[in-house]
N, C-alpha and C positions, 0 to 999 in steps of 0.2 A: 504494500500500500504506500503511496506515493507521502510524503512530509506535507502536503496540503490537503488530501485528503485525510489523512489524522487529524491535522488543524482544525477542520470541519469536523470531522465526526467528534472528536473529542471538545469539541468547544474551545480549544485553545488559543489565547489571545496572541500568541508568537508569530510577529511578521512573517509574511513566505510571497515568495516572488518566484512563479515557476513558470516555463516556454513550454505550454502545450504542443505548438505546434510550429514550423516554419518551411513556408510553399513557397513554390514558384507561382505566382495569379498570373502572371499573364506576360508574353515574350511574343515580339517580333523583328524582323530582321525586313528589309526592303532595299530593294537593287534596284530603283527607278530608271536609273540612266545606262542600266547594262546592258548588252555588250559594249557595246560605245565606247564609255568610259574607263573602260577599264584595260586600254588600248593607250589612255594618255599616263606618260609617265614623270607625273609630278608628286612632289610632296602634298600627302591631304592635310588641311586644314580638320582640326578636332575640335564640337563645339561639345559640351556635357551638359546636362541641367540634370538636376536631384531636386523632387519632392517628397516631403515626410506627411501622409493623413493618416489621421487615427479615427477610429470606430469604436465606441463602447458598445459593446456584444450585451453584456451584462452588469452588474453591479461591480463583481470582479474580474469580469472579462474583456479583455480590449485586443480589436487587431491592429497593427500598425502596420505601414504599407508605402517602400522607401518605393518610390515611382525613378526611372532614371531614363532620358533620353538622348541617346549619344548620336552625333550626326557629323561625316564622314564629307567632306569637299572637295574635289579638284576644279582646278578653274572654275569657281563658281558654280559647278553642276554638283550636285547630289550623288556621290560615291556608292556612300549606303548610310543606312540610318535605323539606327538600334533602341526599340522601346523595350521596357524588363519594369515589373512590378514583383520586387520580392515582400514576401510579408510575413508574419506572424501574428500567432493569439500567443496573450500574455497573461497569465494570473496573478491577481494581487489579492492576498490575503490580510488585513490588519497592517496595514499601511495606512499613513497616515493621509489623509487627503492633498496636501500639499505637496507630501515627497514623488505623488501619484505624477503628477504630470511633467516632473522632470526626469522619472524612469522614462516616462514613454518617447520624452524629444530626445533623451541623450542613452541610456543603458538597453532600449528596445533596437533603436535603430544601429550602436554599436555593435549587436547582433545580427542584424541580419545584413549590413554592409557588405560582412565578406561575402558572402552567399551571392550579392546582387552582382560585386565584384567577377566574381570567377564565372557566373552565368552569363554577363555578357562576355567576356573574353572567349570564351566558349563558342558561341555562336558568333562572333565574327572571326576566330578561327575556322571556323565549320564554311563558313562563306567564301572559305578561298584568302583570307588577308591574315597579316601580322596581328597576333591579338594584341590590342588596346586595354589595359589594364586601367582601372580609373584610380587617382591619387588617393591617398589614406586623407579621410577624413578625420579631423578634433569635433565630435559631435558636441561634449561640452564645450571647447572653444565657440563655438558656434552662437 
């Protein structure tokens, strides 16, 4: 039996912060301009954007959901372009309300970073290019 489900069944007021779960929601990869493009031999320009939303599922329940969309350029044309939704459910047990939503922007998304990491380098591996590693994020810097 899991230290949070004890929490519960036993009534115990001892904080627990546990990762139910951590998916891939949703990946895609897009070659608009290929073959084409993929014939000029320039250096691609790298654009990144990262979004963090959170969902309360339930009282203790939250998914958090790092969105990332990496977008690939030569001469101005669309190379390729990488969207990846990695996410997780999180449980909080006897946490205090405040310390709640600074697990969820810095110690949730610490978590599934790498995950988001490796899956797109993955797949613009799998497309035929140098995989693209995204830089290590200070989520509490942030």
């Amino acid at each position: 039996m899991s230290d949070a489900a004890t929490n519960s069944a036993t009534g115990s007021n001892d904080p627990s912060f546990v990762i139910q779960r951590v998916y891939l929601k949703d990946l895609s990869l897009e070659q608009p301009n290929a073959p084409g493009i993929l014939l000029v031999a320039s250096e691609p320009q790298i654009q990144v954007e990262l979004d963090i939303a959170v969902d309360r599922l339930s009282d203790e329940l939250f998914e958090v959901a790092l969105s990332s969309t990496l977008t690939a350029r030569v001469e101005g044309k669309v190379l390729f372009l990488v969207e990846a939704n990695q996410a997780g459910i999180f449980e909080f047990h006897n946490i205090p309300a405040e310390q709640i939503d600074p697990m969820l922007g810095i110690t949730c998304p610490t978590i599934l970073y790498p995950y988001l990491r490796s899956n797109m380098a993955d797949v613009i591996s799998r497309a035929g290019f140098q995989p693209i590693h995204l830089n290590e994020i200070n989520f509490h810097g942030m």
